[in-house]
C-alpha positions as CSV (number, residue, x, y, z in Angstrom):
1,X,114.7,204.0,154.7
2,X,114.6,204.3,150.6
3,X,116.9,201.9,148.9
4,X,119.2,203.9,146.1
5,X,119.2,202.5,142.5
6,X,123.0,201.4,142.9
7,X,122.1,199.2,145.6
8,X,119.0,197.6,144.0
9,X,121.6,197.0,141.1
10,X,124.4,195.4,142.8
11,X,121.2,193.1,144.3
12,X,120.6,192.1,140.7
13,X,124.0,191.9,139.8
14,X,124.6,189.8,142.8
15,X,121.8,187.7,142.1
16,X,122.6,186.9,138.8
17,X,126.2,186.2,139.3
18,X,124.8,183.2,141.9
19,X,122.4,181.9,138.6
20,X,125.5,182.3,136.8
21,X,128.0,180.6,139.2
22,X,125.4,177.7,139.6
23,X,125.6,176.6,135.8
24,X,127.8,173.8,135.1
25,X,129.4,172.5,131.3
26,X,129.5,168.8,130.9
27,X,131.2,167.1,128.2
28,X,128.4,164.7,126.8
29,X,129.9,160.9,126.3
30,X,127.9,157.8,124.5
31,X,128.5,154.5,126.5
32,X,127.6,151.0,126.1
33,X,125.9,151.4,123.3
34,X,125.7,147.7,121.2
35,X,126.8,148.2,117.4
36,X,126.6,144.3,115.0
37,X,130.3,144.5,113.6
38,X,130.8,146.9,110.6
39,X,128.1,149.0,112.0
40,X,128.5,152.8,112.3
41,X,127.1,155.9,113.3
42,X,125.5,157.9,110.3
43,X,123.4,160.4,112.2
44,X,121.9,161.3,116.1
45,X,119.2,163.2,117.4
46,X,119.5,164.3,121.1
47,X,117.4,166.8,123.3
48,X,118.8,168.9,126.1
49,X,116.3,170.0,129.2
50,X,117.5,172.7,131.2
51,X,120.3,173.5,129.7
52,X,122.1,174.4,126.1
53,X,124.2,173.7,123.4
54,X,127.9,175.6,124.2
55,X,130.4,173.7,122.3
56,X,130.1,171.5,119.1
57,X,133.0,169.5,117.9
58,X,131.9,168.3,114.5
59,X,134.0,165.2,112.2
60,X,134.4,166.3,109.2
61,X,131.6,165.3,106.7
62,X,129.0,165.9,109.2
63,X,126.3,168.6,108.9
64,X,125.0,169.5,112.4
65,X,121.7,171.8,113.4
66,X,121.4,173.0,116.5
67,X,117.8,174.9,117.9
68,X,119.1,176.7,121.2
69,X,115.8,177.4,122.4
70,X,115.1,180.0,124.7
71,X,113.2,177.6,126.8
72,X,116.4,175.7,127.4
73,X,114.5,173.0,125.6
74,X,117.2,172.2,122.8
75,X,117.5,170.3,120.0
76,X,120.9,169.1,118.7
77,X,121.2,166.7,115.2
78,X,123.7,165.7,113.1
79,X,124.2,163.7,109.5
80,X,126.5,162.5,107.6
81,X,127.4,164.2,103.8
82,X,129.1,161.2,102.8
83,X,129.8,157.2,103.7
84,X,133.3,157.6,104.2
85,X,132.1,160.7,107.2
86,X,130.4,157.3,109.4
87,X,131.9,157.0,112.9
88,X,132.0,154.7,115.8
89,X,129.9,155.9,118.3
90,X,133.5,156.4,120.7
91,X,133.5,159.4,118.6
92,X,130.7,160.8,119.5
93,X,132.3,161.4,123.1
94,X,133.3,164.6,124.2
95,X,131.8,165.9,120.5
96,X,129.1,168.1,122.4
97,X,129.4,170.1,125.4
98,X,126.3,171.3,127.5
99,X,125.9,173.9,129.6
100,X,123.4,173.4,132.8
101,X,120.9,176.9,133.4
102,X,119.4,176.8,136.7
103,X,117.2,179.3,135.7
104,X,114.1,177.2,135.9
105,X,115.2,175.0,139.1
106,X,115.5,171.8,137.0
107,X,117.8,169.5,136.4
108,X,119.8,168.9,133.5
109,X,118.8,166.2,131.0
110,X,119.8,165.0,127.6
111,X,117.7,162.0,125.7
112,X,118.1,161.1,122.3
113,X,118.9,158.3,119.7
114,X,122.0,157.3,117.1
115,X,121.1,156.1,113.7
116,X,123.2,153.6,112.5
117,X,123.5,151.8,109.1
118,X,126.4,148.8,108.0
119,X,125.6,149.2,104.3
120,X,123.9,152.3,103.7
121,X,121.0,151.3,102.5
122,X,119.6,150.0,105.4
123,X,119.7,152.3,108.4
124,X,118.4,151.4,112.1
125,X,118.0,153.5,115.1
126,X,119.1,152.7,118.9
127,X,117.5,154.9,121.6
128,X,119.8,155.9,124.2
129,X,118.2,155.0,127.6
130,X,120.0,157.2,130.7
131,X,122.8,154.4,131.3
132,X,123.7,155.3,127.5
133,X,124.4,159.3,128.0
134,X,127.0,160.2,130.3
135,X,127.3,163.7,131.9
136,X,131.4,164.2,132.5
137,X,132.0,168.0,134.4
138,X,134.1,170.0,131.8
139,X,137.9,170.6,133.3
């Protein structure tokens, strides 16, 4: 029997819908993370496995870069322009959003780090270890 082009299509259709379906947004949270009083965060570097970059939610006064990678090996920073632009790192939560690809079967994984100063001339920078970066499901 010889398949017809429209039904090897709605195959491929059908099998990317199910890639498609599988992907999964998580808002991306910073927890526990030990700041010395009248610290705060001047700048972070994370990197997203299996997965990308979909929403950004920048304070003012930051600049942020973001290399969506084909590969879904991504690279997300972000700076201050100016002191008064310094955060908490509570408001880094919920600033980036990340989108899961199942396309190459792994799982989703963000590391990274937060540079933090008290006096801006003196910076220091915390890596986050797994307990530190929180995956929350988008609503």
């Amino acid at each position: 029997m010889r398949k017809s082009p429209l039904c090897t299509l709605l195959l491929l259709a059908s099998l990317f819908s199910s890639k498609q379906a599988a992907a999964q947004s998580f808002l991306v949270d910073i927890e526990n993370v030990m700041l010395n009083p009248g610290e705060r965060v001047v700048g972070f570097d994370f990197k997203v496995t299996s997965g990308y970059v979909s929403m950004v939610q920048a304070p003012p006064g930051w600049q942020i870069e973001i290399d969506n990678d084909p590969s879904q090996n991504v690279e997300i920073s972000g700076s201050i322009f100016v002191g008064a632009a310094a955060i908490n790192c509570e408001r880094l939560n919920r600033m980036i959003t990340v989108t899961q690809t199942l396309v190459f079967e792994k799982m989703l994984e963000i590391t990274g780090n937060v540079t933090i100063t008290k006096d801006f001339d003196h910076t220091r920078t915390i890596t986050l270890a797994p307990r530190n970066i929180i995956l929350k499901p988008t609503p």
